[in-house]
N, CA, C and O atoms as a GROMACS GRO file, in nm:
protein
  220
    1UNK      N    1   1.257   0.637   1.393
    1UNK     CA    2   1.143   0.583   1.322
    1UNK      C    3   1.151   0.430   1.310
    1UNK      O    4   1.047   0.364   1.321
    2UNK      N    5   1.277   0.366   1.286
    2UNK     CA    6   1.298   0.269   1.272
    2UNK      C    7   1.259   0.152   1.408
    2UNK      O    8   1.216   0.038   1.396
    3UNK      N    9   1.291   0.227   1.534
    3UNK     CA   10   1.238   0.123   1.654
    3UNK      C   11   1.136   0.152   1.670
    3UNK      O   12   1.082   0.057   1.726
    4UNK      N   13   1.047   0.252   1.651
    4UNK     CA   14   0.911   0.238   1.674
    4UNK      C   15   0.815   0.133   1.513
    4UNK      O   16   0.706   0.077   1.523
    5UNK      N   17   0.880   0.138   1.421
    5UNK     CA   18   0.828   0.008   1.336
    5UNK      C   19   0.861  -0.097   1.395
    5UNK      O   20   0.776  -0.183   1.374
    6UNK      N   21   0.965  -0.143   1.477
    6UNK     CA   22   1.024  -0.276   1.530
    6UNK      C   23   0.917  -0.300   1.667
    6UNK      O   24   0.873  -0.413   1.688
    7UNK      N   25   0.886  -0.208   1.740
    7UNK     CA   26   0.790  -0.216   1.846
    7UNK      C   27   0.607  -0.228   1.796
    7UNK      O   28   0.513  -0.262   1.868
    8UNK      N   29   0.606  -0.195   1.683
    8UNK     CA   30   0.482  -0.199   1.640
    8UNK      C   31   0.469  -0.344   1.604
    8UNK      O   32   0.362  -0.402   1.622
    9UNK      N   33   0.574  -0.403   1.556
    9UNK     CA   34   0.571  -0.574   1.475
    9UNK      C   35   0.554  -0.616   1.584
    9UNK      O   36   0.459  -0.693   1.595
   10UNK      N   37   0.622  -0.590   1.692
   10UNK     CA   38   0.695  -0.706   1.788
   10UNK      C   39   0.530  -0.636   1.888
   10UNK      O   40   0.541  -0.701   1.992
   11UNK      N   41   0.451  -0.582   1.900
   11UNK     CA   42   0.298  -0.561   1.955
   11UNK      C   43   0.212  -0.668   1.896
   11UNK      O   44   0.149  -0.756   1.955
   12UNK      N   45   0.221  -0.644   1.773
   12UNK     CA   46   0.123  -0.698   1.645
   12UNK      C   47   0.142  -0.856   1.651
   12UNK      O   48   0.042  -0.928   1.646
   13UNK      N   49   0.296  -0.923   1.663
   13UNK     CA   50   0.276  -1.025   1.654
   13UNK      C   51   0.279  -1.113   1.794
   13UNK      O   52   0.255  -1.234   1.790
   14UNK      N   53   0.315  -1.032   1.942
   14UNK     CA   54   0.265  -1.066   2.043
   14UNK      C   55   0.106  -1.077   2.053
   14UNK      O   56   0.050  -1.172   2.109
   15UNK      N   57   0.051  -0.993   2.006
   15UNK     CA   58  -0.130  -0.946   2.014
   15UNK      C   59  -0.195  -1.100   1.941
   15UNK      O   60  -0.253  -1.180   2.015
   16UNK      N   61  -0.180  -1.125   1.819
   16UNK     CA   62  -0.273  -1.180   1.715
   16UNK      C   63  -0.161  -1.290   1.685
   16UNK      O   64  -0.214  -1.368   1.606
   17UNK      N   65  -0.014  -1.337   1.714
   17UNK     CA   66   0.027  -1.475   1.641
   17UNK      C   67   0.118  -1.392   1.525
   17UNK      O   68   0.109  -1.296   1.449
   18UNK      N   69   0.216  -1.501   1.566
   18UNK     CA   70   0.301  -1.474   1.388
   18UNK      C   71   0.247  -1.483   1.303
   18UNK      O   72   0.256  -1.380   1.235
   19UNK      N   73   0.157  -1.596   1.239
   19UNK     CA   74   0.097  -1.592   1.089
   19UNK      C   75  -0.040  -1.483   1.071
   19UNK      O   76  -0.090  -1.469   0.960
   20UNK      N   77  -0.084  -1.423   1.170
   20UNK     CA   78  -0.152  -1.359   1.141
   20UNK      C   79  -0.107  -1.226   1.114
   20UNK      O   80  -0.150  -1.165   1.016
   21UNK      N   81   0.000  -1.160   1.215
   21UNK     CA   82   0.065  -1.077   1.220
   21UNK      C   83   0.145  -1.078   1.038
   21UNK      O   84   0.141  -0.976   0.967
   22UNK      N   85   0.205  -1.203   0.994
   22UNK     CA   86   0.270  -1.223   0.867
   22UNK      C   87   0.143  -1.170   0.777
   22UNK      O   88   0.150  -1.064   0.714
   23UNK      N   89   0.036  -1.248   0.778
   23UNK     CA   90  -0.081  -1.200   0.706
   23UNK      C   91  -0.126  -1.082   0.681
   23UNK      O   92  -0.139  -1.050   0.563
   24UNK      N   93  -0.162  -0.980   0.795
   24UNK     CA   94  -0.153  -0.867   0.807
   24UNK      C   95  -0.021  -0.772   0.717
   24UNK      O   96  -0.042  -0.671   0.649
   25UNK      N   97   0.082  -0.822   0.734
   25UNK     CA   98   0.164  -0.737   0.648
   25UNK      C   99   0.192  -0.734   0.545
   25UNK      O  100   0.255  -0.646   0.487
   26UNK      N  101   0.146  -0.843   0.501
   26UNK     CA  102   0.138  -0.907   0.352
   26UNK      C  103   0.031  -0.823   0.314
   26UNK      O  104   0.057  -0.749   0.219
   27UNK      N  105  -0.085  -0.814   0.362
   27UNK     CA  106  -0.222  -0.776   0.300
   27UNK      C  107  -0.191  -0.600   0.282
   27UNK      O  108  -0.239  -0.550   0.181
   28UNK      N  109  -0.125  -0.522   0.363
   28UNK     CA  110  -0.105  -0.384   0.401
   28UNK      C  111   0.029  -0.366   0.304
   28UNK      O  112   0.064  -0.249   0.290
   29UNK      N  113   0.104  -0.460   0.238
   29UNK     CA  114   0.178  -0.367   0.157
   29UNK      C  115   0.123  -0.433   0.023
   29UNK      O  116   0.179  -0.401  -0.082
   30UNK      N  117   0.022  -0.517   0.018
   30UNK     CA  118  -0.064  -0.597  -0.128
   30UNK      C  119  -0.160  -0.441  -0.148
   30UNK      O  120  -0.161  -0.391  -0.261
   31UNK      N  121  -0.219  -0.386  -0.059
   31UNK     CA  122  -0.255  -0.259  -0.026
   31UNK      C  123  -0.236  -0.125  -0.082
   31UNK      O  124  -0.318  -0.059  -0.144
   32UNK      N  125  -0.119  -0.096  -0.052
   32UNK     CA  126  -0.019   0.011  -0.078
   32UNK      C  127   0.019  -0.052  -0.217
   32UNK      O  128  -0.064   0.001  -0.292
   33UNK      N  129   0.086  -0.123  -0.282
   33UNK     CA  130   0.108  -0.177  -0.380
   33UNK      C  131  -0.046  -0.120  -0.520
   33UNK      O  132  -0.046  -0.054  -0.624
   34UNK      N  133  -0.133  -0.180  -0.454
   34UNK     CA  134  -0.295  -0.146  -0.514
   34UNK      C  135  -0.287  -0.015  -0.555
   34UNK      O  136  -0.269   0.029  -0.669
   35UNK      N  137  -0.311   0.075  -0.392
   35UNK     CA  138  -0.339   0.183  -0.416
   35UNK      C  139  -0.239   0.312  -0.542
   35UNK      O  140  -0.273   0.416  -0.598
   36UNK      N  141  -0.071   0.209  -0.538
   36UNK     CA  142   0.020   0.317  -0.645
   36UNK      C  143  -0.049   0.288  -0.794
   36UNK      O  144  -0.073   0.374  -0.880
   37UNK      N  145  -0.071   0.165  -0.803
   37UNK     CA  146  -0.131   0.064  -0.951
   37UNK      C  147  -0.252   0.179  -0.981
   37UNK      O  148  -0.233   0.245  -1.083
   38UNK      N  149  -0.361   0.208  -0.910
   38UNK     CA  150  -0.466   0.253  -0.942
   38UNK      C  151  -0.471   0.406  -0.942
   38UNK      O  152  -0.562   0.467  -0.997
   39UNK      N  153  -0.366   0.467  -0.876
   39UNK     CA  154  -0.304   0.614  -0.872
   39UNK      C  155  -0.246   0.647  -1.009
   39UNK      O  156  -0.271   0.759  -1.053
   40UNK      N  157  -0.155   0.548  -1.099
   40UNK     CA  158  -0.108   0.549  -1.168
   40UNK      C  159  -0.223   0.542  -1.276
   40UNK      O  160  -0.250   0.653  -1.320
   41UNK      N  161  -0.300   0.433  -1.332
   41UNK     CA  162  -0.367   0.451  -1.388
   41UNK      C  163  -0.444   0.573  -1.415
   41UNK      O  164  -0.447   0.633  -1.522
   42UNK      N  165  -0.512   0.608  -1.296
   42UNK     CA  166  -0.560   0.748  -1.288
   42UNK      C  167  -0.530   0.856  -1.356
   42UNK      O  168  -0.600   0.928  -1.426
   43UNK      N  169  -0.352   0.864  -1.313
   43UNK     CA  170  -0.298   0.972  -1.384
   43UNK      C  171  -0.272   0.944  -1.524
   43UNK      O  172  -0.261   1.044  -1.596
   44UNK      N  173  -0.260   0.833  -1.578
   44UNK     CA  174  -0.248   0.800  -1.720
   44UNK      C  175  -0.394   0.825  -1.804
   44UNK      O  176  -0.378   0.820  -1.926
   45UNK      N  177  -0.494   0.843  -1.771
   45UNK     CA  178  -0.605   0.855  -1.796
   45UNK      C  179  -0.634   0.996  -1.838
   45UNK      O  180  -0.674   1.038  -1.947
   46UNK      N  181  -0.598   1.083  -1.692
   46UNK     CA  182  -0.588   1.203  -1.698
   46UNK      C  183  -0.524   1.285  -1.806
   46UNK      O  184  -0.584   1.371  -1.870
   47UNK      N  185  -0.398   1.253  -1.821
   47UNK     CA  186  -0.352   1.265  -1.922
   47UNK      C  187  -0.361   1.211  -2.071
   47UNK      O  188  -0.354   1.270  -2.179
   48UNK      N  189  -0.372   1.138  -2.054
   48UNK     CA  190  -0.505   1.103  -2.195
   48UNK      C  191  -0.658   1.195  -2.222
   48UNK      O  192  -0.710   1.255  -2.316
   49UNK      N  193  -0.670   1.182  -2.166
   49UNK     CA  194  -0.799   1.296  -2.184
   49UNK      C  195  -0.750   1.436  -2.178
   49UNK      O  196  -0.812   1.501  -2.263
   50UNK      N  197  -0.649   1.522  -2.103
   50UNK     CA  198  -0.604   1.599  -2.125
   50UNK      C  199  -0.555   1.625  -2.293
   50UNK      O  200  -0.567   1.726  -2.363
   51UNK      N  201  -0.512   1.525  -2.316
   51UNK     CA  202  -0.412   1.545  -2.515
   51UNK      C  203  -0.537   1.550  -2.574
   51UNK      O  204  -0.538   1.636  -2.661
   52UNK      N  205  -0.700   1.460  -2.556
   52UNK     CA  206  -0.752   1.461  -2.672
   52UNK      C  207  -0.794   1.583  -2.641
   52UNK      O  208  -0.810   1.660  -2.736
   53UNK      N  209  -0.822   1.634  -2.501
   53UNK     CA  210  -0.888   1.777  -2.524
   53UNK      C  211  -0.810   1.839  -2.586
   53UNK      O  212  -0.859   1.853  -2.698
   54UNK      N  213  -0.703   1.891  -2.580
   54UNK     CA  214  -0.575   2.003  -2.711
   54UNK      C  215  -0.587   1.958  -2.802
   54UNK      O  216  -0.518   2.024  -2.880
   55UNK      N  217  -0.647   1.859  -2.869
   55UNK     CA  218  -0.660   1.776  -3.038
   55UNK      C  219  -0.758   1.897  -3.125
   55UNK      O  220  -0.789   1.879  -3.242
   0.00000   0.00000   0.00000
């Protein structure tokens, strides 16, 4: 798994440039980062509304 991530960078930043390629990976784990933040919330919500319903 590990050389096919190393062949995907080394595509990505032949294709489009190092700083774009840098950009790109920055933005895709700013991304992933987002998507746990707003997963989390979610479930904190859920569960909040879950307790007041048993109240």
């Amino acid at each position: 798994m590990p050389i096919l991530l190393i062949i995907l960078l080394a595509f990505l930043i032949g294709t489009v440039g190092f700083w774009d390629a840098l950009g790109a990976l920055i933005g895709a784990v700013a991304l992933i980062g987002l998507f746990w933040l707003i997963l989390a919330a979610a479930v904190v919500v859920g569960i909040m509304w879950v307790l007041r319903r048993l109240r």
